[in-house]
N, C-alpha and C positions, 0 to 999 in steps of 0.2 A: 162240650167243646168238640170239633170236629177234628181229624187226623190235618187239615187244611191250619188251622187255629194253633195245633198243638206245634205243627214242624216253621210257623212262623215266629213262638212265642222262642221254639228253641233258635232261630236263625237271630232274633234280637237279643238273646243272652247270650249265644256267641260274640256279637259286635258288639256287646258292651264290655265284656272280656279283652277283648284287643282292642277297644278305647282306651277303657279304661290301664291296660298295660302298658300303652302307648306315653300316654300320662307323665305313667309314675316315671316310665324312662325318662323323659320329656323334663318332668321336677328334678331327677337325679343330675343330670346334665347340668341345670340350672345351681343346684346347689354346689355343683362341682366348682362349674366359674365362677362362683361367687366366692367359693373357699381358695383357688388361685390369685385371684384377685386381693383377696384380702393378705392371704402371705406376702404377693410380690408387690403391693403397692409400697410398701416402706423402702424395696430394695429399689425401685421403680423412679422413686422421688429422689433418691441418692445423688441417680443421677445428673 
């Protein structure tokens, strides 16, 4: 594998690192509104 091969294979394990961290931020967010949503919708419906 050439110097060429090796500083591409490292530039796509880089961008799959901040993909894939992106992501996880991305689910955690999601799981957050989800867990909001589920507290307030009782108080929400009181209404």
């Amino acid at each position: 594998m050439s110097w060429v091969g090796i500083v591409i294979a490292l530039l796509c394990l880089y961008a799959v690192t901040k993909v894939a961290g992106f992501m996880i931020k991305l689910l955690l967010v999601a799981v957050l509104l989800c867990a909001l949503y589920w507290f307030a919708a009782p108080y929400l419906a009181a209404i």
